[in-house]
C-alpha positions as CSV (number, residue, x, y, z in Angstrom):
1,X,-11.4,17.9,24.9
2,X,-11.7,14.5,25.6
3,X,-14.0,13.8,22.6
4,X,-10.8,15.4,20.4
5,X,-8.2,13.1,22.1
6,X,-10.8,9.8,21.4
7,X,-11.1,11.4,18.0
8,X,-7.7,11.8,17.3
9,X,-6.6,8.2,18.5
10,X,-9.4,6.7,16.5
11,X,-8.0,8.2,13.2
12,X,-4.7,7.1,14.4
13,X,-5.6,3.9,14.4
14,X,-7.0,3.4,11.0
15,X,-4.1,5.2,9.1
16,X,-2.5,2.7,11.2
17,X,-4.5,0.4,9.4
18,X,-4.4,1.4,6.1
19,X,-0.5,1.3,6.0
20,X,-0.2,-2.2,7.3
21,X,-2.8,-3.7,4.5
22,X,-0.9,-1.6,2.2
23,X,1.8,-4.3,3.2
24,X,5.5,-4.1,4.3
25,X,5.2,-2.3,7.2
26,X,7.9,-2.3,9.9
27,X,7.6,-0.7,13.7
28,X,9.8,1.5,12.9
29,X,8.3,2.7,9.2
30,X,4.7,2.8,11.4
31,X,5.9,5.1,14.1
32,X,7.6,7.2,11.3
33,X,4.9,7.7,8.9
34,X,3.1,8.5,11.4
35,X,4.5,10.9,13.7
36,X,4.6,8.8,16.8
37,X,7.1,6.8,19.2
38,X,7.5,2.8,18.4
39,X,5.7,2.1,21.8
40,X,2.9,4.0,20.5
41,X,2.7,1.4,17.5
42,X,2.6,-1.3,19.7
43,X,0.4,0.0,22.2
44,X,-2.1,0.9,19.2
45,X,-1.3,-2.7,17.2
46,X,-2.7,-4.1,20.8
47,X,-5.6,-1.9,20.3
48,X,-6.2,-3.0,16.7
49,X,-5.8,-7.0,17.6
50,X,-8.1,-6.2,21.3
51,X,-10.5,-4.8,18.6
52,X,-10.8,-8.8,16.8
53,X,-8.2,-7.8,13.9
54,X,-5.4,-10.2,13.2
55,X,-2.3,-8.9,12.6
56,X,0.9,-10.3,12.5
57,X,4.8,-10.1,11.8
58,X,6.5,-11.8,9.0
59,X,10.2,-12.2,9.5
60,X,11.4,-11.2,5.9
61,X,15.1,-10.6,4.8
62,X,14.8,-6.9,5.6
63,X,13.4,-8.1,9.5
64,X,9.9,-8.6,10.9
65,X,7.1,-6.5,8.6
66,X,3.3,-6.3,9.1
């Protein structure tokens, strides 16, 4: 089972990534589209930037977006 968990974080992970270069992005939109808590987006944004990927927040009218 522990090759299913790694399996289903990684996949996690890159829809993660697909929505944020799809632009717009909030925490909140993140953790809804994809079924999970909004420390569960930030723990996994960690896990993208630990990874070498630069991602950041833009403060727009709407509030902060990826």
């Amino acid at each position: 089972m522990i090759y299913g968990r790694s399996q289903m974080i990684e996949n996690r992970l890159a829809n993660m990534l697909r929505l944020i270069r799809s632009g717009g992005q909030s925490t909140p939109s993140l953790a809804e589209k994809l079924h999970i808590s909004q420390p569960t987006v930030s723990r996994c944004l960690t896990a993208l930037r630990e990874r070498g990927l630069t991602i950041r927040a833009v403060r727009e009218d709407s509030g902060w977006v990826l």
